[in-house]
RODO-2510 file (C-alpha; in nm, 4 decimals, decimal comma):
residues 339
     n   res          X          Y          Z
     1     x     1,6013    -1,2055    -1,7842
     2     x     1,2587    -1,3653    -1,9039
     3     x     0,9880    -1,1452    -1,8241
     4     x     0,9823    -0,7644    -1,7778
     5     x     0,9289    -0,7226    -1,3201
     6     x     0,6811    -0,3986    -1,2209
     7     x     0,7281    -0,4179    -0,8460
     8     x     0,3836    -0,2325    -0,7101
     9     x     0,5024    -0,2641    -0,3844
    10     x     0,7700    -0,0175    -0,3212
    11     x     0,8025     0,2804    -0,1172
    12     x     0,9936     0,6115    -0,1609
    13     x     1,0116     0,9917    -0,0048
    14     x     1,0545     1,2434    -0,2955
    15     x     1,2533     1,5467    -0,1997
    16     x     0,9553     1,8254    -0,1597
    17     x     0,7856     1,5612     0,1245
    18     x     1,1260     1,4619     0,3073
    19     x     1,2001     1,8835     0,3200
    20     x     0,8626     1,9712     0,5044
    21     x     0,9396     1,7277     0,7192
    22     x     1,2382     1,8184     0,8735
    23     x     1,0595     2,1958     0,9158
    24     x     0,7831     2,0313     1,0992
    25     x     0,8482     1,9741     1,4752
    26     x     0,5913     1,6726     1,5413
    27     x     0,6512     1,3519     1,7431
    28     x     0,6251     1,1682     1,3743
    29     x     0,8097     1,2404     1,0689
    30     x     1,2128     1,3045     1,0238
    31     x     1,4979     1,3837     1,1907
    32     x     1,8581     1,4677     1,0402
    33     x     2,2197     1,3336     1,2324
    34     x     2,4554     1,5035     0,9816
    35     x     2,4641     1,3240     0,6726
    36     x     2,2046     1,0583     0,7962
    37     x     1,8126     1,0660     0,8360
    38     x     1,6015     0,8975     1,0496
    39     x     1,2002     0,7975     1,0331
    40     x     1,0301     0,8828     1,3592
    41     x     0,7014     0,6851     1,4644
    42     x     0,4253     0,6815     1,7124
    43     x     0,3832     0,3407     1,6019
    44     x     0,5793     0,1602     1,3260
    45     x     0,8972    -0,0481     1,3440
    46     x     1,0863    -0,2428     1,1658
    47     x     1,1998    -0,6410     1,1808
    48     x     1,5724    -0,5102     1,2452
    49     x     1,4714    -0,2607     1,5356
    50     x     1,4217    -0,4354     1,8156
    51     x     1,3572    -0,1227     2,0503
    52     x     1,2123     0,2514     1,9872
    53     x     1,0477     0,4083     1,6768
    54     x     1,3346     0,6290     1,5889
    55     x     1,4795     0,4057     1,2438
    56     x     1,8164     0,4684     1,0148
    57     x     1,7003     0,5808     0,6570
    58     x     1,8300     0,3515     0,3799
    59     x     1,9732     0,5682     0,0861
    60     x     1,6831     0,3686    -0,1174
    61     x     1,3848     0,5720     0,0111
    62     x     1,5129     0,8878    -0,1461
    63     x     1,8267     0,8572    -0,3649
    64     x     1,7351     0,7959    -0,7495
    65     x     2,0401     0,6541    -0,8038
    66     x     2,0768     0,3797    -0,5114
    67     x     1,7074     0,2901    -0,6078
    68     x     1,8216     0,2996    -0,9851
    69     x     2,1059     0,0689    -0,8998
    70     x     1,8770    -0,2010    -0,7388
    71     x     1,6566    -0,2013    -1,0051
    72     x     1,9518    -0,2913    -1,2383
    73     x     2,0869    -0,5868    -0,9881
    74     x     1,7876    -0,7301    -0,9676
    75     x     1,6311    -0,7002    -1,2976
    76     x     1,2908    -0,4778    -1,1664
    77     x     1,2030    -0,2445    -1,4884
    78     x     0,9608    -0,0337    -1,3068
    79     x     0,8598     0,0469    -0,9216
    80     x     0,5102     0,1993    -0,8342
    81     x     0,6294     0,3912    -0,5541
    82     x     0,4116     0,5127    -0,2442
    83     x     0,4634     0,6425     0,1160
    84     x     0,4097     0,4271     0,3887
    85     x     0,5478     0,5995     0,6762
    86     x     0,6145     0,8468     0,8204
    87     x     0,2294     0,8807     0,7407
    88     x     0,1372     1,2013     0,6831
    89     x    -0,2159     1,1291     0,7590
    90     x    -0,1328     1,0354     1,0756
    91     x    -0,3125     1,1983     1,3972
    92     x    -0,0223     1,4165     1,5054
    93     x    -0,0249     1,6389     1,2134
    94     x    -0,2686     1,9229     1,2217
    95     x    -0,5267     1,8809     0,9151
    96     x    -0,3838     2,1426     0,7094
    97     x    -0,0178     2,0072     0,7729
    98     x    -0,1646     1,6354     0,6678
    99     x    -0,2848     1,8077     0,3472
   100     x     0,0020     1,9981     0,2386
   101     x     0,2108     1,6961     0,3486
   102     x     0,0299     1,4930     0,0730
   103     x     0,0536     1,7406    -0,1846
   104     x     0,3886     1,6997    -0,1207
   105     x     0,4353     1,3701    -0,2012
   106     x     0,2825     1,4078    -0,5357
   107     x     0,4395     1,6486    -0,6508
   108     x     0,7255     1,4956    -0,5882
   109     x     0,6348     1,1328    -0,7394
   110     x     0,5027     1,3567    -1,0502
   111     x     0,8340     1,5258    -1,1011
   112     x     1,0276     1,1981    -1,0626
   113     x     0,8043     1,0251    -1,2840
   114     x     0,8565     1,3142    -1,5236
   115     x     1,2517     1,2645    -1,5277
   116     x     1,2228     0,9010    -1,5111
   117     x     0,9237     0,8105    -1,7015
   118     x     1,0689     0,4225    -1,8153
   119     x     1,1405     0,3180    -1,4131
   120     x     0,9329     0,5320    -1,2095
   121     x     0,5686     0,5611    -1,2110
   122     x     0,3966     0,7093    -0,8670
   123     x     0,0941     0,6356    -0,6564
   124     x    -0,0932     0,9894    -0,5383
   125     x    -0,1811     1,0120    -0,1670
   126     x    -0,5036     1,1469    -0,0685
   127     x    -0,5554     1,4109     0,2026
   128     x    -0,8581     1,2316     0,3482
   129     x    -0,8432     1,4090     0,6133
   130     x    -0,9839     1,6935     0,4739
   131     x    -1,2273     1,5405     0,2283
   132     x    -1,3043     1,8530     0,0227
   133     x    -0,9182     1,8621    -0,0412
   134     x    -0,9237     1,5063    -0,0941
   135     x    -1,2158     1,5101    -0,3974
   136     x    -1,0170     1,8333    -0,5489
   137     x    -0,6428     1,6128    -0,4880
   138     x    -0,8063     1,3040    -0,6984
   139     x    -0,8721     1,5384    -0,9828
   140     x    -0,5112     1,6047    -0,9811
   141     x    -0,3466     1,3232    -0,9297
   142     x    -0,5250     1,1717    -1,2551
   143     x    -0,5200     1,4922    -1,4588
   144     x    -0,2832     1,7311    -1,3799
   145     x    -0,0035     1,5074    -1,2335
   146     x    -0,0773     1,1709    -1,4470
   147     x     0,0357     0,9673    -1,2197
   148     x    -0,0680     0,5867    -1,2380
   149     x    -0,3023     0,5397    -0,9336
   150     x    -0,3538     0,5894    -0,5783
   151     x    -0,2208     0,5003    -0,2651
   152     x    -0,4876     0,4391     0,0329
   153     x    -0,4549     0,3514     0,4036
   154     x    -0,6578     0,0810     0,5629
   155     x    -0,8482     0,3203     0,7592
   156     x    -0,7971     0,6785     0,9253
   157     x    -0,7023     0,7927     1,2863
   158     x    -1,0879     0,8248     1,3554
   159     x    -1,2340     0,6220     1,1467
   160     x    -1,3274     0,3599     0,8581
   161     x    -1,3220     0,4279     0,4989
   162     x    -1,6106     0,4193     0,4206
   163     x    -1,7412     0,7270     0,6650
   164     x    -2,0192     0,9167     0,5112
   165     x    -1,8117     1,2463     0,4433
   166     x    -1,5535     1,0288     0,2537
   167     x    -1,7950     0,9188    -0,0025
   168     x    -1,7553     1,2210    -0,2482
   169     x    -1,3798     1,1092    -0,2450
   170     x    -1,4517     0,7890    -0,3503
   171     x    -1,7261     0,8616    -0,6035
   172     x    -1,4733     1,0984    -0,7831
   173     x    -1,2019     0,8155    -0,8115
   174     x    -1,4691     0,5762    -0,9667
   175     x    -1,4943     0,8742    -1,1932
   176     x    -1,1272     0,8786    -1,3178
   177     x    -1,1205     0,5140    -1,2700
   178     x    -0,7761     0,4952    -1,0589
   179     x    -0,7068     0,1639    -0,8975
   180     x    -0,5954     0,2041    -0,5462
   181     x    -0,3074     0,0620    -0,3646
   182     x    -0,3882    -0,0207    -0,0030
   183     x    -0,1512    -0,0393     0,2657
   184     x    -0,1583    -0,0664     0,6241
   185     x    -0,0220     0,2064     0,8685
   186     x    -0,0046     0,1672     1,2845
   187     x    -0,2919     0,1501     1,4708
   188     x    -0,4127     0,1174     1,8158
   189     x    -0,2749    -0,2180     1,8634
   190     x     0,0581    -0,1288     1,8533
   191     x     0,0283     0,0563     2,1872
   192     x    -0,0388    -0,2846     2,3361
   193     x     0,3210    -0,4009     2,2625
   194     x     0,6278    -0,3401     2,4696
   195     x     0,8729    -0,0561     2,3792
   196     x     1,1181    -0,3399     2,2528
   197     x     0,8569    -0,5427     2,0753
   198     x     0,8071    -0,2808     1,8187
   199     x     0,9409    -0,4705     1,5210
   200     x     0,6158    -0,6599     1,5490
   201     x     0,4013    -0,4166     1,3750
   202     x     0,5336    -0,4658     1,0089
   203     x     0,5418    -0,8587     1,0995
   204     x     0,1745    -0,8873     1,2418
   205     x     0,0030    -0,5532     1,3155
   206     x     0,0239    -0,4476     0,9284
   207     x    -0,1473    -0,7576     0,8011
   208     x    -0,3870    -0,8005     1,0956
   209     x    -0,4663    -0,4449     1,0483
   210     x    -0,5274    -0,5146     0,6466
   211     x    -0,7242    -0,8309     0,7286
   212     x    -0,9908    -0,6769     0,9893
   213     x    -1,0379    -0,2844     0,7824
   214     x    -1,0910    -0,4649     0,4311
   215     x    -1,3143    -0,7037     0,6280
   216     x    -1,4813    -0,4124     0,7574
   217     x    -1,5353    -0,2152     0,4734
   218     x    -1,6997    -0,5565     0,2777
   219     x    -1,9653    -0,5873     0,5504
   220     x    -2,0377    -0,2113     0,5415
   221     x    -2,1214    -0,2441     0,1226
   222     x    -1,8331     0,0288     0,0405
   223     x    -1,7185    -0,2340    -0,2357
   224     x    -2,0800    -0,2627    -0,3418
   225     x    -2,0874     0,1079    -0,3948
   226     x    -1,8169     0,1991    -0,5589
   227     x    -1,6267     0,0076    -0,8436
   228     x    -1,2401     0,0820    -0,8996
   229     x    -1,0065    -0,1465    -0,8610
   230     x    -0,8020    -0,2640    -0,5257
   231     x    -0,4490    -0,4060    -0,4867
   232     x    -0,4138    -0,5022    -0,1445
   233     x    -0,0410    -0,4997     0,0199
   234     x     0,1016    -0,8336     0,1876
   235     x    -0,1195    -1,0376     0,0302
   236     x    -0,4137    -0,8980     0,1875
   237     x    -0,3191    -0,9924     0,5237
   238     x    -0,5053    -1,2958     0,6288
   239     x    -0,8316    -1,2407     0,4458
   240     x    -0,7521    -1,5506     0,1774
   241     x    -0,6880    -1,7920     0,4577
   242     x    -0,9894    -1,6623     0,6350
   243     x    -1,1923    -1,6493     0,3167
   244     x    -1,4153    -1,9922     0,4545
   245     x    -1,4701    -1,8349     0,8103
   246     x    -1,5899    -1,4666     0,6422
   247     x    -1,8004    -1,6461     0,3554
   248     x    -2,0039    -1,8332     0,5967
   249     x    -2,0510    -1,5794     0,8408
   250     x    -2,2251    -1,3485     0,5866
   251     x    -2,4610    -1,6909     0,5377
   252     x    -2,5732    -1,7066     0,8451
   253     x    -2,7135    -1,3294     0,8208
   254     x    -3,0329    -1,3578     0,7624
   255     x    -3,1325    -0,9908     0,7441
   256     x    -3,2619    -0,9306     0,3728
   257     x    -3,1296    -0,5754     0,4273
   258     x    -2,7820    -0,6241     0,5514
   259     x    -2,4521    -0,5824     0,3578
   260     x    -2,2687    -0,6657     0,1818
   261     x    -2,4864    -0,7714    -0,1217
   262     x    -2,3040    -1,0850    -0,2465
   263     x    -2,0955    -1,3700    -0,0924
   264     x    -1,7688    -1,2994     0,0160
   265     x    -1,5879    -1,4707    -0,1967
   266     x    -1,7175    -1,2815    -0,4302
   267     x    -1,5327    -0,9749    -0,3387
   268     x    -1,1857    -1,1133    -0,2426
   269     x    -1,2131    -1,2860    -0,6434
   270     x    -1,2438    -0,9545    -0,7070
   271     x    -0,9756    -0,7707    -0,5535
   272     x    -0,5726    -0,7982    -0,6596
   273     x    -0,2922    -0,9246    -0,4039
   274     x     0,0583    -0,8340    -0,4029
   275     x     0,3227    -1,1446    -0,3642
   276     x     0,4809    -1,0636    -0,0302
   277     x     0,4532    -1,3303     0,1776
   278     x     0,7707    -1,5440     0,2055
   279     x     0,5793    -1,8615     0,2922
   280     x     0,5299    -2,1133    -0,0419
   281     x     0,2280    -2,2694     0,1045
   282     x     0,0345    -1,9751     0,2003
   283     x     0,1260    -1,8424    -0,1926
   284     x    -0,0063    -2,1490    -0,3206
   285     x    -0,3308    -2,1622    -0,1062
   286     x    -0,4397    -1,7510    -0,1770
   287     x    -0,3375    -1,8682    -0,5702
   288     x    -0,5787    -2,1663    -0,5394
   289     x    -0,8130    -1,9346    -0,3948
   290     x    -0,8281    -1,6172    -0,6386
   291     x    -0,6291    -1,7412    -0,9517
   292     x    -0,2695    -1,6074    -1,1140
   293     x    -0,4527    -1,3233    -1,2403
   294     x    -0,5375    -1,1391    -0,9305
   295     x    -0,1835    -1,1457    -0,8233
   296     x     0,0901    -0,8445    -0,8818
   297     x     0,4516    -0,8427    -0,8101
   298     x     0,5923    -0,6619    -0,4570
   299     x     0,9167    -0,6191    -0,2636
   300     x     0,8417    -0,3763     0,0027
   301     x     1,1876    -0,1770    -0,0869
   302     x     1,3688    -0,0458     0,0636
   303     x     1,2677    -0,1706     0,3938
   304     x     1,4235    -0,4174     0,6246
   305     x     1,1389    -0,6629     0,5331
   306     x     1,2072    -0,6702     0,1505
   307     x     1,4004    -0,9931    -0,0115
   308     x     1,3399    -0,9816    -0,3439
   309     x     1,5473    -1,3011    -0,4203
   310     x     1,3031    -1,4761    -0,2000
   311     x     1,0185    -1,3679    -0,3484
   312     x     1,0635    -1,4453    -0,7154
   313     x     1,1543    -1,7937    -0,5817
   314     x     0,8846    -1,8534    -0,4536
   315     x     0,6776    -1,7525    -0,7329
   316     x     0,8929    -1,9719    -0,9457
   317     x     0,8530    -2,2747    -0,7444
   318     x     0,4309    -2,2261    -0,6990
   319     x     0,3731    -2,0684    -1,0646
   320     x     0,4871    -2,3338    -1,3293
   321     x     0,3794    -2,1400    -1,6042
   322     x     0,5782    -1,9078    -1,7577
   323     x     0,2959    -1,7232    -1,9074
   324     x     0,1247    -1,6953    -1,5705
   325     x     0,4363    -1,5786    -1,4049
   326     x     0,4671    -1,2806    -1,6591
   327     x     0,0876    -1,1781    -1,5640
   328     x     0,2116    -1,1579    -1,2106
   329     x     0,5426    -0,9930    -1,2537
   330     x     0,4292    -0,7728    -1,5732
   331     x     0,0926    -0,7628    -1,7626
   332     x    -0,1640    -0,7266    -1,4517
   333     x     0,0316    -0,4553    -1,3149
   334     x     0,0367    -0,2718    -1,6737
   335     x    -0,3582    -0,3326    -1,7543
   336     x    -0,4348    -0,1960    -1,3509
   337     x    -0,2295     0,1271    -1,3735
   338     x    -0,2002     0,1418    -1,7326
   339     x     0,1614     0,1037    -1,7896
***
């Protein structure tokens, strides 16, 4: 192997999160068949399911050892895991559920860490939901638990990011200067597709969903406020190929008072991408837009959706430099959540 992989993209369910659970009786979260467990959604899916929201759990997501032996077969020295689903911050869980739901996961991404310090490092959820909670959990994650950053969702069951009562939350991880890991979740427009149509939302509701919240939260100043670092998931949806579009829509504002304060382009130079995309040209373009150094390596594992083979070819064939492939696949990653 060449150059050391950190895959930032990667998603796991530690033990004390998948065991509250299966005590919770809610439309979204687990559900044991004997030896096997299965995710249950409101709206998720996955490219393989081509009907319902009720999805076989790959060993991966919460065996050490299966995730230990991909690691080893495809050369990836360290994963940044995070939940993605079943979301505890999703709309079906009562607030203090959500909450102890997220303390959950860090604990348990604190005590894996702890055991595996070399190939496991863990990005804390936030209980947003309860934004006093949330401030206190931030202290926490960075102090108490040490893990390496945070996990955020695009936006919240009733609302944007950047809501008012969320800005003490985000003013305290500016403070401990975590970078944040944003991912999509479902959102309304999955209800607008069929019951056997849901393995669209990982293909195009995730990225749209990415595309349109960061979007949102640019024209609403929250970048211009606060200062830690973002690493958007799927390569920030659309919002490189739709950098021209978004860049000379805030020219035409004319308002002296409007938001955001700068061009565009200025944020998106700003922010970090992960590599999934599994289209060369689209690579290429959001390289040629941002540069090598705003990129981070990704997989999506264990889910239906990751090829890792794929994915380092393609960063072979569009990065020609070996030193600029080992700031994607290594050295960004370990300056961001200091590795």
């Amino acid at each position: 192997m060449d150059v050391m992989r950190i895959d930032v993209h990667n998603h796991f369910l530690p033990e004390p999160y998948v065991d509250l659970l299966l005590e919770l009786d809610t439309p979204v979260g687990l559900e044991s068949d004997g030896d096997q467990l299965y995710m249950v959604h409101e709206r998720s899916g996955t490219a393989s399911v081509a009907a319902g929201n009720r999805i076989p759990l790959q060993e991966g997501f919460t065996e050490i050892d299966e995730r230990a032996a991909w690691m080893a077969d495809h050369d990836v020295d360290r994963t940044l895991v995070s939940v993605s689903t079943p979301n505890p911050l999703a709309d079906v869980f009562m607030t203090d559920q959500s909450t102890r739901l997220v303390r959950r996961i860090n604990d348990g991404f604190a005590d894996a860490q702890s055991h595996h310090p070399d190939h496991i490092a863990g990005l804390g959820m936030l209980p947003l939901r309860d934004p006093e909670a949330a401030r206190a959990e931030v202290n926490r994650i960075a102090n108490d638990l040490d893990l390496c950053g945070i996990a955020l969702p695009t936006s919240l069951p009733d609302g944007k990011l950047s809501a008012p009562n969320l800005e003490p939350v985000f003013a305290a991880i500016d403070d401990q200067d975590l970078t944040a890991f944003i991912h999509p979740h479902g959102n309304v427009l999955s209800e607008t597709l069929e019951s056997n149509e849901s393995f669209l939302n990982p293909l195009v509701v995730f990225p749209v969903e990415t595309t349109l919240q960061i979007a949102r939260l640019i024209y609403d100043g929250f970048f211009d406020d606060h200062d830690f670092d973002v690493v958007l998931s799927h390569m920030g949806g659309t919002l490189l190929h739709l950098a021209g579009r978004l860049d000379r829509g805030r020219r035409e504002i004319t308002d002296p008072d409007a938001r955001p304060d700068r061009p565009i382009l200025d944020y998106l130079k700003e922010f970090y991408y992960d590599t999934i995309s599994f289209h060369r040209p689209a690579l290429q373009a959001a390289i040629d837009t941002v540069g090598t150094d705003h990129f981070v390596f990704g997989t999506d594992y264990p889910f239906d959706e990751e090829d890792i083979d794929t994915a380092i070819a393609d960063i072979e064939a569009v990065v020609p430099s070996a030193a600029d492939r080992d700031q994607i696949m290594t050295s960004t990653a370990q300056e961001l959540f200091d590795l």
